[in-house]
C-alpha positions in Angstrom: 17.6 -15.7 -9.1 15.8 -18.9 -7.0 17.8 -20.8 -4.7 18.3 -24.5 -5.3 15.4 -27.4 -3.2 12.5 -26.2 -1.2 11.8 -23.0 0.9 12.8 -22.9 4.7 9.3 -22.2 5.9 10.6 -20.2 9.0 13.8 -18.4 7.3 12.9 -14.9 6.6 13.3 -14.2 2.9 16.8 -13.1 1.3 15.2 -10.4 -0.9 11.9 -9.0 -1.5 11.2 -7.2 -5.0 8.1 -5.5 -5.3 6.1 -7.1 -8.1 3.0 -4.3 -7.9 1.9 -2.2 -5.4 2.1 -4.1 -2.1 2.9 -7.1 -3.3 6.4 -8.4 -2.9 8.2 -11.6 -4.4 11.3 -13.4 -2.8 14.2 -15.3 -3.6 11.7 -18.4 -3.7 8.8 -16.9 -5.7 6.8 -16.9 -2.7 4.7 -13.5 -2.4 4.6 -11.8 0.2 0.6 -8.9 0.3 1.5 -5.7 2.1 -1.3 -6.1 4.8 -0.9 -3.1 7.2 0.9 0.2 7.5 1.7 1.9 10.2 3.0 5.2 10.3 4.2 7.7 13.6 5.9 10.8 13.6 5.6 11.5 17.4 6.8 8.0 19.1 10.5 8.3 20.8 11.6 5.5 18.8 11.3 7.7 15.6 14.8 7.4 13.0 16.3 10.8 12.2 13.5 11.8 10.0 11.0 11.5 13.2 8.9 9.0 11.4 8.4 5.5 12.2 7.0 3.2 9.5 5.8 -0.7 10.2 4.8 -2.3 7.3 2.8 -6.1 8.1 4.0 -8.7 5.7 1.7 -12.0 5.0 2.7 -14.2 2.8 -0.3 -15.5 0.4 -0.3 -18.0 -2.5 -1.4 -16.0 -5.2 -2.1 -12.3 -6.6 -4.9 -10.9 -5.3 -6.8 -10.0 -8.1 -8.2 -6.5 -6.1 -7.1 -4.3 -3.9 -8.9 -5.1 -0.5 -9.8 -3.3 2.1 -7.2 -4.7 4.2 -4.7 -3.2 2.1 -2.8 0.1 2.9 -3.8 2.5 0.3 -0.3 4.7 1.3 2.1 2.4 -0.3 4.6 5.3 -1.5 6.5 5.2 1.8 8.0 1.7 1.3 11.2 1.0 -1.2 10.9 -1.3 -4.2 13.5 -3.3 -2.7 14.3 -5.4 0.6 17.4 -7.1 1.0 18.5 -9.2 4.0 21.7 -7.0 5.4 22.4 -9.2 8.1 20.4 -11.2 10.6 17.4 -9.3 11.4 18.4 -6.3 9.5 16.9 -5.1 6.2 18.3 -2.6 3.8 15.6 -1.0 1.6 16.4 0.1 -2.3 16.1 3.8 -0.5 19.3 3.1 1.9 17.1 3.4 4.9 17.5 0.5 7.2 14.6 -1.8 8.5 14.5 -4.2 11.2 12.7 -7.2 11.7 10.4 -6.7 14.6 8.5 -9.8 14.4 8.8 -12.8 12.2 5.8 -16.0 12.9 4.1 -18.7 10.9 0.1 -19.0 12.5 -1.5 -22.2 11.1 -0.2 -22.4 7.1 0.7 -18.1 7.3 3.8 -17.1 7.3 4.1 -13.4 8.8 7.2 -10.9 8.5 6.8 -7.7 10.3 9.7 -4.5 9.3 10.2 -1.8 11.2 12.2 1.8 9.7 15.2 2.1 11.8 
């Protein structure tokens, strides 16, 4: 379902489906290329399953029509499903919560970075 009159730019997205692996669509089409994966189980900041995930989020014009090298090949961790819970605050189709740790637009990219709470 697309909201009504153009994009807000700097608004993160509503929702984020996953369209094929690492690539995500949101409310306003836009896609959004899975473009690095990080991954800790030893970090302090670790949820109650002592692993931290940070998945980088670039938002991109079209499908890429390969996988590049740039792309995490571990794409299994993240849920098919992000939806905005509140300001700053995802909620994944697998119930686990993920916060926005950085959101930034550098020239014409738009950049969305999550972080498993």
């Amino acid at each position: 379902m697309a909201f009504a009159g153009p994009p807000p730019q700097m608004l993160p997205p509503h929702i984020l489906i996953l369209r094929r692996p690492g690539i995500y669509e949101d409310e306003y089409y836009r896609l959004w290329l899975v473009t690095n994966l990080d991954i800790c189980t030893h970090s302090p900041y670790c949820n109650r399953l002592r692993t931290c995930i940070s998945v980088h989020l670039c938002q991109v014009v079209s499908f890429p029509h390969e996988i590049t090298s740039t792309t995490p090949s571990n794409l299994n961790y993240l849920p098919r499903m992000w939806r905005l819970y509140s300001m700053g605050t995802y909620r994944g189709s697998d119930a686990m919560v993920w916060r926005v740790s950085e959101h930034f637009q550098v020239g014409n990219t738009v950049r969305l970075i999550l972080r498993m709470d």
